[in-house]
N, C-alpha and C positions, 0 to 999 in steps of 0.2 A: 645775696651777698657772697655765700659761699664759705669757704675759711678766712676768720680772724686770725691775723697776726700782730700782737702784740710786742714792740719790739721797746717804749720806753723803760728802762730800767728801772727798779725797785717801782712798779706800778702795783695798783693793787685793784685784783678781779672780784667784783662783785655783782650780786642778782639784785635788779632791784622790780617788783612786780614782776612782769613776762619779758624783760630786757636783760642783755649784761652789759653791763657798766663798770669801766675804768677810770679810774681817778692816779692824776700823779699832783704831789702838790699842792690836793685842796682843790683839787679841778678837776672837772670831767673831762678827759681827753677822747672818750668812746662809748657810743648810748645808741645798741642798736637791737633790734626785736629780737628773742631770739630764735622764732620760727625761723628768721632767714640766715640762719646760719646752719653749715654743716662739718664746722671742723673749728679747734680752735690751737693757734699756733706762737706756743711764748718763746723770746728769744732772749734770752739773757733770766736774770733773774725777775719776781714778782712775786706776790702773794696772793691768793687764790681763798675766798672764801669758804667757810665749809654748804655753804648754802649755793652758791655757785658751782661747787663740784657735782653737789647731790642732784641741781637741777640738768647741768652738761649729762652725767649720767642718764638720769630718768629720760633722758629726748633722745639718748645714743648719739652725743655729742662728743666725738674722741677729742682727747685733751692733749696735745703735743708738745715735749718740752725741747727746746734745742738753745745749744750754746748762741753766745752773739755772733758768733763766726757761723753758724749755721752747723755744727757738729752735733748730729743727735743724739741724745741723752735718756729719754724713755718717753714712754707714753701711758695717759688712764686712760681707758675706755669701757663701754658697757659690758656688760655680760656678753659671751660669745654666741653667734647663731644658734640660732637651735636645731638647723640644719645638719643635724648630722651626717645625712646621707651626702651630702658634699665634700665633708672630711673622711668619711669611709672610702671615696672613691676617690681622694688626694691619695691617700695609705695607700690602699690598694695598690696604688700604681707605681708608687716610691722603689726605690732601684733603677735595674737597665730592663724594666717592662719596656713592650712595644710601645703603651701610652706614653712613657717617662720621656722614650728617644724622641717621638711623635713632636711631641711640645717644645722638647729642647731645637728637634732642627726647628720649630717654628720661632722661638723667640730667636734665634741665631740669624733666620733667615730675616724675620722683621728689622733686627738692627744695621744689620750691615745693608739689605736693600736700601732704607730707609738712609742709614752714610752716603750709598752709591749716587741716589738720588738727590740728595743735597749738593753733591759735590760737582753733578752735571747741571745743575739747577742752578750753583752759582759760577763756572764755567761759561753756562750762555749769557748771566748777565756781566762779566767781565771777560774780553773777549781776550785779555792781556792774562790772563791767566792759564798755565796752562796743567793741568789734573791731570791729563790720559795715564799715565804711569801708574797713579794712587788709584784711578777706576777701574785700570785692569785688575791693580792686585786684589783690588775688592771681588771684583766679577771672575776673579780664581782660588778667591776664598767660598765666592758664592755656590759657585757650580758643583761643587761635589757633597754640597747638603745634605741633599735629599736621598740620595746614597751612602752617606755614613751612617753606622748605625752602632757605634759607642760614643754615650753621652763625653769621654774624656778627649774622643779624636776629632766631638763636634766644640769643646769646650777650645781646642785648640784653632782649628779655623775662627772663634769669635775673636782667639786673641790676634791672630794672622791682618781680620779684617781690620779690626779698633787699631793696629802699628800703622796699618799703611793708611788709615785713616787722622789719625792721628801726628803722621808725619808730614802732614800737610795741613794741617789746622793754620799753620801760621799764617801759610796764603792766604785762607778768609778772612784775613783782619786785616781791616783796608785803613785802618785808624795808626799812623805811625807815631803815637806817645805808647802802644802795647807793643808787647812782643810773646811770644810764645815758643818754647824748644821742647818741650819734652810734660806728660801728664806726669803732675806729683799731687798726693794727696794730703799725706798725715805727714808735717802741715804742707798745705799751697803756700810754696815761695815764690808766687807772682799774681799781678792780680787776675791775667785769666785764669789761672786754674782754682784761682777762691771762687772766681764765680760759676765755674761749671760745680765746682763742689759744694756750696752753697745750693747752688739750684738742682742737684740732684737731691741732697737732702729735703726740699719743699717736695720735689714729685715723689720720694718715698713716702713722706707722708701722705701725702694724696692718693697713692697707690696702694698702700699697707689701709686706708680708710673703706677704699673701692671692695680690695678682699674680705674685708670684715663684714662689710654689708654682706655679700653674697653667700659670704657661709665657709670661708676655707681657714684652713689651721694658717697662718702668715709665716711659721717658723719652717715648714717641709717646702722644698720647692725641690728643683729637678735639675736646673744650671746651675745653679749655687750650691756649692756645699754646706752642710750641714755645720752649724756650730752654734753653741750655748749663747743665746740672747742677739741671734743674728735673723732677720727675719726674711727668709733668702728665698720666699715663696715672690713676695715684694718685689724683691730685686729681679727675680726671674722677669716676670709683667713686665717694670720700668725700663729696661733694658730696648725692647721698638719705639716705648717713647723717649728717650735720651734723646734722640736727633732733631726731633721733630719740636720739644718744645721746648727744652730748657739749651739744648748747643741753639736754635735759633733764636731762644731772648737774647744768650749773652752774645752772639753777632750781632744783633741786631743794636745790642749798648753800646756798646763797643763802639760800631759801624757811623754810625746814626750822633755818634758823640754826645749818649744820652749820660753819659758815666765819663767822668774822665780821671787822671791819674790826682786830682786832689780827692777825691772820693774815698782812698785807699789808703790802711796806715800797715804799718809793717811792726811785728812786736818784737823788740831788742833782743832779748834770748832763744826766742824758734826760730826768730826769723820769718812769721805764720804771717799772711796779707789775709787782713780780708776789708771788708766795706767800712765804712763810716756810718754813723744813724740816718744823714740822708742819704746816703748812698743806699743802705738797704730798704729805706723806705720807697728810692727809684727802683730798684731791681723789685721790691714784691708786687709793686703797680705794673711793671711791665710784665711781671711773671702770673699775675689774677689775670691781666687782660688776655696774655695768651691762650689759659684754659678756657676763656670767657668764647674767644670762638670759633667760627663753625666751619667745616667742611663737609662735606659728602662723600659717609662709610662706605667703602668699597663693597662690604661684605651688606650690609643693613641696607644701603642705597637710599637712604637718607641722608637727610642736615641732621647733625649735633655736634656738640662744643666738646672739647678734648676733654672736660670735667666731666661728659656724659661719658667720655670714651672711653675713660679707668674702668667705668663698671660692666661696660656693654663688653670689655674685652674678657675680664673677670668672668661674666657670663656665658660667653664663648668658651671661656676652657672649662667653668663647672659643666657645660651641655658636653664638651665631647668625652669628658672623664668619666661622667655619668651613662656613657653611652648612647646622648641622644642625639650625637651627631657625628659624621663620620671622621672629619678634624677639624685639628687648631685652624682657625685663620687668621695668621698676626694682622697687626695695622699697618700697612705699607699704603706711604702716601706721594704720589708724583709730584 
């Protein structure tokens, strides 16, 4: 099953035998093993047993709390690896080490490929469309990567590529009840950018889950700066999968008219959009199904499912940190 999401309001989490179980009401609304879970995700408020916690713990079952909007709020989870030498060799390399730049041009180069190809991807299937402008400026943000060599002048090509990426979001949206101008965050005042901000917050947690397994501190990363209760190691990772799974679900709702403008409420004082309870109950079904599956790793040259590919990537930068491989190699997918 992978991660639970928990989205009815005042629900209440409890263990019963080797299951977790939710009840709203007087009712079970969720009764599932909990060997086949690996994450669990409440959105809004609930209550949380102490017997449920203890057990999430003991199975290293991270417990993620986020607002209804999808704003994250913190996280329980187990004891940390015990991998030290993983976090030795994250430190180590903190600053403008050769390793720090190494990873930085890789996650830079992962995301903006990964835009590029999106954007000639949907290009070929609408032929009314025309990108070439926003693909060059990508592929003149791309080309000088691997030649920079301060983390602040690669920090700026990301933002160079994500503008001209970004100034053209509108065109993929072949649904004319949306529209889109401009990425705003804190709040989204419209409903695409609730849902890219919403679904960036599920692949943080999914990606903050991946590094914890393998053993790295989730607060030091190398593209993200540094800041108190920011987990910028996360962000770093999530950053090559932005394109690939969370901008392709919300095209794909959008697109698809799996979501439409009744979905959406807007709150009188921010101004904030974000989903409705079925509306977010369609976005995390189409956002599980995504990670559910598979393509064939460029680098591994096998099948696995992009829920496998948080950790295999995770894994990829402890081996080259560690020195047991020569580089990063982000996920860049055609």
């Amino acid at each position: 099953m992978g991660t639970v999401y928990i989205t009815q309001e005042d629900a209440f989490i409890g263990k019963a035998d080797e299951r977790l179980h939710v009840r709203f009401d007087k009712k079970t609304i969720l009764d599932v093993p909990l060997i086949k879970i690996d994450g669990v995700v409440v959105m809004g408020r609930a209550t949380v047993s102490p017997a449920a916690i203890s057990e999430l713990l003991e199975r290293h079952i991270p417990l993620t709390f986020l607002t209804e909007t999808g704003r994250y709020l913190g996280r329980l989870e187990p004891e940390v690896s015990k991998n030290i030498f993983v976090r030795k060799a994250q430190w180590q390399a903190a600053g403008e080490s050769v390793q720090a730049i190494h990873v930085v041009q890789g996650f830079v180069r992962g995301k903006l490929k990964n835009y590029r190809n999106l954007l000639i991807r949907r290009q070929r299937e609408f032929p009314d469309l025309d990108l070439s402008a926003y693909i060059t400026r990508l592929e003149q943000a791309i080309a000088p990567i691997d030649t920079t060599n301060s983390i602040n002048s690669l920090r700026g090509l990301e933002g160079a590529g994500s503008a001209a990426y970004f100034n053209c979001f509108h065109q993929l949206i072949r649904a004319t009840e949306f529209t889109f101008t401009t990425r705003s965050r804190r709040p989204p005042t419209d409903p695409v950018n609730s849902l890219l901000s919403f679904g960036y917050s599920l692949l943080r947690h999914d990606i903050q889950g991946a590094i914890d397994i393998v053993g790295f501190d989730p607060y030091l990363g190398y593209l993200h700066c540094e800041r108190y209760g920011r987990p910028a190691l996360a962000l770093d990772l999530m950053e090559e999968f932005r394109p690939l799974i969370v901008d392709a679900v919300v095209l794909s709702a959008l697109n698809k008219r799996l979501l439409t403008p009744a979905e959406f409420v807007t709150e009188p004082l921010s101004h904030a959009v974000s989903l409705t309870g079925e509306g977010r109950k369609t976005f995390l079904r189409l956002y599980a199904q995504k990670k559910q599956s598979e393509f064939k790793h460029p680098v591994l040259g096998r099948k696995c499912s992009y829920q496998e590919a948080f950790e295999l990537q995770a894994r990829l930068l402890a081996k080259y940190l560690m020195g047991e491989s020569e580089k990063y190699p982000p996920l860049i997918l055609k």
